[in-house]
ROFI-845785 format. One record per residue: y negated, z negated, x negated of N, C-alpha, C, CB in turn. Coordinates in steps of 0.02 Angstrom, whole numbers, padded with zeros to 5 digits, always signed. Atoms other than C-alpha are relative to their C-alpha. Glycine has a CB too. Example, Ala and Ser with C-alpha at 12.3 -4.5 7.8 and 13.67 -1.06 7.14 Angstrom:
<sites>
+00059+00000-00045+00225-00390-00615-00060+00000-00045-00001-00062+00050
+00059+00003+00042+00053-00357-00684-00055-00037+00039-00023+00071-00020
</sites>
This chain:
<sites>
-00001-00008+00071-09931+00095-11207-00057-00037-00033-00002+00074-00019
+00066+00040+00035-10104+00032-11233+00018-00084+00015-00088+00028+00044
-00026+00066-00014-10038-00141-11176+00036-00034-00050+00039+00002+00053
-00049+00013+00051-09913-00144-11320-00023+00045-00074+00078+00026+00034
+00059-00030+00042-10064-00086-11441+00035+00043-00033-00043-00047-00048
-00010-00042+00017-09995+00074-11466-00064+00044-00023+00038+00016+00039
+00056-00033+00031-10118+00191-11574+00017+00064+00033-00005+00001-00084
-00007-00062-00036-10130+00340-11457-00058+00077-00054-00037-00028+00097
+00046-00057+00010-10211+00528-11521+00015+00034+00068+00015+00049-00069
+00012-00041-00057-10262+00614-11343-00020+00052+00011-00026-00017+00029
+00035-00058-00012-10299+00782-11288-00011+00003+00069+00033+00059-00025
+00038-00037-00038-10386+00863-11146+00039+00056+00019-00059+00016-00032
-00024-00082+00022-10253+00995-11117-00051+00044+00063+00113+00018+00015
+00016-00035-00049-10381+01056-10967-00066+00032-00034-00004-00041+00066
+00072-00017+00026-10540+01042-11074+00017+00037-00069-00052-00072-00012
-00011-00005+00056-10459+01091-11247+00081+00034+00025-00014-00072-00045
-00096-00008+00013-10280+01191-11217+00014+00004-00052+00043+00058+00026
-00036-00010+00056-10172+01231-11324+00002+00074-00018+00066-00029+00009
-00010-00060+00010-10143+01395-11416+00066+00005-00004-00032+00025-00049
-00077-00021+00011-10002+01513-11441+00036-00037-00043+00010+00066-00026
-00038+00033+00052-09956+01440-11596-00037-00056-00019+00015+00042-00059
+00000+00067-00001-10004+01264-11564+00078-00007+00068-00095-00034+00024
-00055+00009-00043-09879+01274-11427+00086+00024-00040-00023+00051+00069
-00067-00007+00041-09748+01374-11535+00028-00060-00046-00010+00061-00048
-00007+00037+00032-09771+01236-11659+00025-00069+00029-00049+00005-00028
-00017+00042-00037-09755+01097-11537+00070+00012+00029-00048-00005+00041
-00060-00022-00029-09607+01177-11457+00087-00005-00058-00027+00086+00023
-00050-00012+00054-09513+01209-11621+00069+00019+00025+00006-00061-00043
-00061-00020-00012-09321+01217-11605+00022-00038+00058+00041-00005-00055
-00041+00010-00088-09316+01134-11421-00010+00066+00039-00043-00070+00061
+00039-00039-00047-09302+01234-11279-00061+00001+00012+00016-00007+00046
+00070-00029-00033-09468+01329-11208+00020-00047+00077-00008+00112+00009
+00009+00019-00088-09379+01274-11037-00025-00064+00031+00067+00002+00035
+00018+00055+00004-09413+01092-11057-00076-00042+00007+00025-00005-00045
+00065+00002-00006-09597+01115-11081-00021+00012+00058-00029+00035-00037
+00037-00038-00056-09616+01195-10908-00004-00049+00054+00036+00069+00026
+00009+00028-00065-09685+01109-10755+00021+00033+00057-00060-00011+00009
-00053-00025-00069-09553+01145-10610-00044-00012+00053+00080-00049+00016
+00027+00004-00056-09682+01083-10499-00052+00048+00022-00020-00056+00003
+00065-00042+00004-09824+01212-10562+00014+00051+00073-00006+00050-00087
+00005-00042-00053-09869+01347-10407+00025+00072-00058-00090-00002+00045
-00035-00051+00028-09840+01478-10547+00077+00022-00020-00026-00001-00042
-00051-00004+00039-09692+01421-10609+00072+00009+00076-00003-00080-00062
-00062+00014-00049-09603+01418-10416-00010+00076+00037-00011-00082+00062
+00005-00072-00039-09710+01585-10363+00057+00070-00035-00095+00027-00010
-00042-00065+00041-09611+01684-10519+00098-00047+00013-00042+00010-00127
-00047+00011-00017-09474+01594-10478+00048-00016-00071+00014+00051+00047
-00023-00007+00104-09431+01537-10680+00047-00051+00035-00072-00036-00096
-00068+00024+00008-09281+01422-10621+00056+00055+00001+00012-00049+00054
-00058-00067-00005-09171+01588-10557-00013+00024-00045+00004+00054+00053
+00010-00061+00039-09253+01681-10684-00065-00008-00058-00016+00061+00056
+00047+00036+00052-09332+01588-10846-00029+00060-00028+00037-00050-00059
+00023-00019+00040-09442+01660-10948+00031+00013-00063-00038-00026+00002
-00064-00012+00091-09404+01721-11138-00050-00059-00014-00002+00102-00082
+00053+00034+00010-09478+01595-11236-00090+00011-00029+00031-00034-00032
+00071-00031+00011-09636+01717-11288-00041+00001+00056+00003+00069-00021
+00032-00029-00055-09665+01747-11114-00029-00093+00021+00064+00056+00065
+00030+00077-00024-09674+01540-11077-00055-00015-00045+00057-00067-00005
+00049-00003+00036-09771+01522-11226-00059+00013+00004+00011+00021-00029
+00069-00040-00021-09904+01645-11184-00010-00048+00069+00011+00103+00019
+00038+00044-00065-09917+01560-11001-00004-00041+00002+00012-00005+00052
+00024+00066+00016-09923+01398-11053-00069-00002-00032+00048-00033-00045
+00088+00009+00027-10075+01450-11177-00053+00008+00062-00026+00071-00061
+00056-00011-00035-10163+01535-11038-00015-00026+00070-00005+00061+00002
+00013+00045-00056-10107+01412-10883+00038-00059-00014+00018+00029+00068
-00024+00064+00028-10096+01236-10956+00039-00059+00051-00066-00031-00032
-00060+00012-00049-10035+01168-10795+00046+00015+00010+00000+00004+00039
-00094-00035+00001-09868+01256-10809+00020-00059-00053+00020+00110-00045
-00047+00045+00030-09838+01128-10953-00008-00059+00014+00004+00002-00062
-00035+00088-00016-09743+00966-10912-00036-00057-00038+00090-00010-00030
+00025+00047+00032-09841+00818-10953+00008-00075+00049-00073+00026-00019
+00034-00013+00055-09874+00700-11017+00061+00005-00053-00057-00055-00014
-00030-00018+00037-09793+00750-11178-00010-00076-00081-00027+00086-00003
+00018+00036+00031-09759+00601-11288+00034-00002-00064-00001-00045+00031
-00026+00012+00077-09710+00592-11482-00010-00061-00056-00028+00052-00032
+00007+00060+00021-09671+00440-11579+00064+00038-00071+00019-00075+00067
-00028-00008+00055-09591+00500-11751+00053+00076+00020+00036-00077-00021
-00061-00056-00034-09427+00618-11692-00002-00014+00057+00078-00002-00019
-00020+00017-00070-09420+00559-11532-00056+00026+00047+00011-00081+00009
+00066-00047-00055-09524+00651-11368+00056-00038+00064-00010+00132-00005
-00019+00009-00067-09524+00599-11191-00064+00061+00039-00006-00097+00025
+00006-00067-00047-09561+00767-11075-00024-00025+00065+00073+00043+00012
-00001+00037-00084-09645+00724-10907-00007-00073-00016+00083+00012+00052
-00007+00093-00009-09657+00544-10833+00073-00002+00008-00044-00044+00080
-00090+00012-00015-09482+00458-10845-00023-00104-00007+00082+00053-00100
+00023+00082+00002-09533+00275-10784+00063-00053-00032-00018-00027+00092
-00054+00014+00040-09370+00221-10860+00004-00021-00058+00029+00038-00004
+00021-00009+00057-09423+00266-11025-00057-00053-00025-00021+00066+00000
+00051+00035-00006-09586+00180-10994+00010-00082-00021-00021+00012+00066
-00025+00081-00003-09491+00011-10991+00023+00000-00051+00049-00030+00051
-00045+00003+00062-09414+00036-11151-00025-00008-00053+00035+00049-00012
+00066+00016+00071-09463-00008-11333-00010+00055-00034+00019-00057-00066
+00027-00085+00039-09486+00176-11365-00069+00010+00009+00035+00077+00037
+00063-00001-00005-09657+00136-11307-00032-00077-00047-00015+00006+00086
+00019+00058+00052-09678-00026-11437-00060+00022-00060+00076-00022-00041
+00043+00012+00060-09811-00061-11558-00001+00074-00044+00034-00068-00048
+00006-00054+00011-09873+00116-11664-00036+00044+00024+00037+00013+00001
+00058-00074-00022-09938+00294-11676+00045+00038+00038-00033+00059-00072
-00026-00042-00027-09911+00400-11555-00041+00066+00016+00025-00028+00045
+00050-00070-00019-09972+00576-11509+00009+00012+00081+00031+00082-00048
-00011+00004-00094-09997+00615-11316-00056+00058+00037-00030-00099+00039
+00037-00051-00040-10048+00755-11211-00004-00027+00091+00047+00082-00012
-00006-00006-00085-10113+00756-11026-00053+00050+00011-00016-00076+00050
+00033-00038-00027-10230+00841-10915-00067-00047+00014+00037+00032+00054
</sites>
């Protein structure tokens, strides 16, 4: 992205998380399930594929274990890419612009 002088805003989600309602807000009317890291140790010990969370309950464990959410989380106007999707990467959805961007 920085290659194709994209204007990035970065967070820290390890040094700086997120709150409840920075996450509610971020989340808005997508699924909660989308946000979740399938790979997290929490997210495979509770076993949230057989048995998701509500979305209050992801919410809350995303504020208080920021590794449960899927990153990096990228926003370019309406459009979000969830996770790495090297696919995506190649595409002009990463062209010239602001973008907002979470990692760890």
């Amino acid at each position: 992205m920085l290659e194709k002088k994209a204007e990035l805003e970065e967070r820290d989600l390890g040094k700086q998380p997120l709150t409840v309602a920075e996450l509610d807000a971020l989340i808005g009317s997508r699924s909660h399930l989308d946000f979740l890291n399938s790979k997290n140790a929490l997210y495979r010990a509770r076993k949230m594929k057989e048995h998701p969370p509500s979305r209050e309950e992801a919410i809350r464990l995303m504020a208080t274990e920021p590794n449960l959410i899927r990153r990096p989380i990228l926003r370019r106007g309406s459009q979000w890419v969830l996770g790495f999707d090297a696919e995506k990467l190649k595409t002009d959805f990463f062209s010239a612009g602001n973008w907002w961007f979470l990692e760890t």
